[in-house]
C-alpha positions in Angstrom: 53.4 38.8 57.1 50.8 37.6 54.7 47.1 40.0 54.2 44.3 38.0 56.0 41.8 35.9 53.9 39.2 38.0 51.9 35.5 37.6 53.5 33.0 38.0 51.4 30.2 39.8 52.7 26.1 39.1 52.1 24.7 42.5 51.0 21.8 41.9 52.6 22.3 40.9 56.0 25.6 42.4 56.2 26.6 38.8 57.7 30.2 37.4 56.2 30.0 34.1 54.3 33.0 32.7 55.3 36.2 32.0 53.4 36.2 32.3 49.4 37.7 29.2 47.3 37.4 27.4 44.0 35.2 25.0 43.7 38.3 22.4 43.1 39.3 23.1 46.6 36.0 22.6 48.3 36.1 19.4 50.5 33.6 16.6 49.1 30.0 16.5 50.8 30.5 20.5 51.8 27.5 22.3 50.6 28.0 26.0 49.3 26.9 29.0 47.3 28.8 30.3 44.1 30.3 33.6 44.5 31.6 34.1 41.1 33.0 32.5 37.6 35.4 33.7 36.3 34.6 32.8 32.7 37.8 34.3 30.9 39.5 31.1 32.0 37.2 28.7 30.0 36.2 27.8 26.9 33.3 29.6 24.6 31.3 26.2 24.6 32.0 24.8 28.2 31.0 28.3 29.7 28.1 28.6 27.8 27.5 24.8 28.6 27.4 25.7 32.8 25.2 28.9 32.1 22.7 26.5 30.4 22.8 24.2 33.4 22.3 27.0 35.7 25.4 28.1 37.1 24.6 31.2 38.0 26.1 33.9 41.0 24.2 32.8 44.4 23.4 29.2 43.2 23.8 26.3 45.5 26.5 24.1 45.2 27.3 20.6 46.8 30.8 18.6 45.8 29.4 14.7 46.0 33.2 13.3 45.1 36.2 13.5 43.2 37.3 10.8 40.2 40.5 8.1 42.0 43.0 9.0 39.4 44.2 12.8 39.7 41.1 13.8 41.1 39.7 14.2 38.5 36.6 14.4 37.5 34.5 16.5 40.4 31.5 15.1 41.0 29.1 18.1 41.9 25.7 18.9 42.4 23.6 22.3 41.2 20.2 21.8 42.5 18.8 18.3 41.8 21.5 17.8 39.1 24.6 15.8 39.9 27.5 17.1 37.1 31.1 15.7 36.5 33.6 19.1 36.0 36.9 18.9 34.9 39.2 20.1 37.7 40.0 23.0 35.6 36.8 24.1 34.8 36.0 23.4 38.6 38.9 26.0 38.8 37.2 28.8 37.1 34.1 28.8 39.9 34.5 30.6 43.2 32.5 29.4 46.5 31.9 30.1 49.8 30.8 28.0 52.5 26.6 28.2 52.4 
């Protein structure tokens, strides 16, 4: 028998957010919040890249589409910026449904 789903939970309303995922597996048009990045998995430049263009714990994310051929790239948008991820980079961010 598998352990249920984590839920993350909103420390100020106490409310659950819903089911954590990576940002690759969020469904295009599907607004949502990051919960975390896990920025051992990327490179010195690229992370330092997405902290410049605000990625940031609690930010708002939307996925707009995904590239025809593997995927990839994600089309996503932070605030009123639209950005193209690599699906691996997309990998490294975790979301949950806003």
């Amino acid at each position: 028998m598998r352990p249920a789903e984590p839920t993350l939970i909103d420390n100020h309303s106490q409310q659950p957010y819903g089911r954590a995922m990576r940002l690759d597996e969020l469904p295009p048009r599907h607004a949502a919040k990051i919960a975390g990045i896990d920025w051992s998995m990327l490179d010195g430049k690229v992370a330092r890249r997405l902290q410049e263009l605000g990625f940031d714990e609690g930010v708002a994310i939307e996925t707009l589409h995904r590239g025809p051929i593997g995927l990839d790239p994600i089309a996503v948008r932070v605030g009123r910026m639209t950005i193209a991820l690599r699906k691996a980079v997309a990998g490294a961010v975790t979301v949950v449904p806003a």
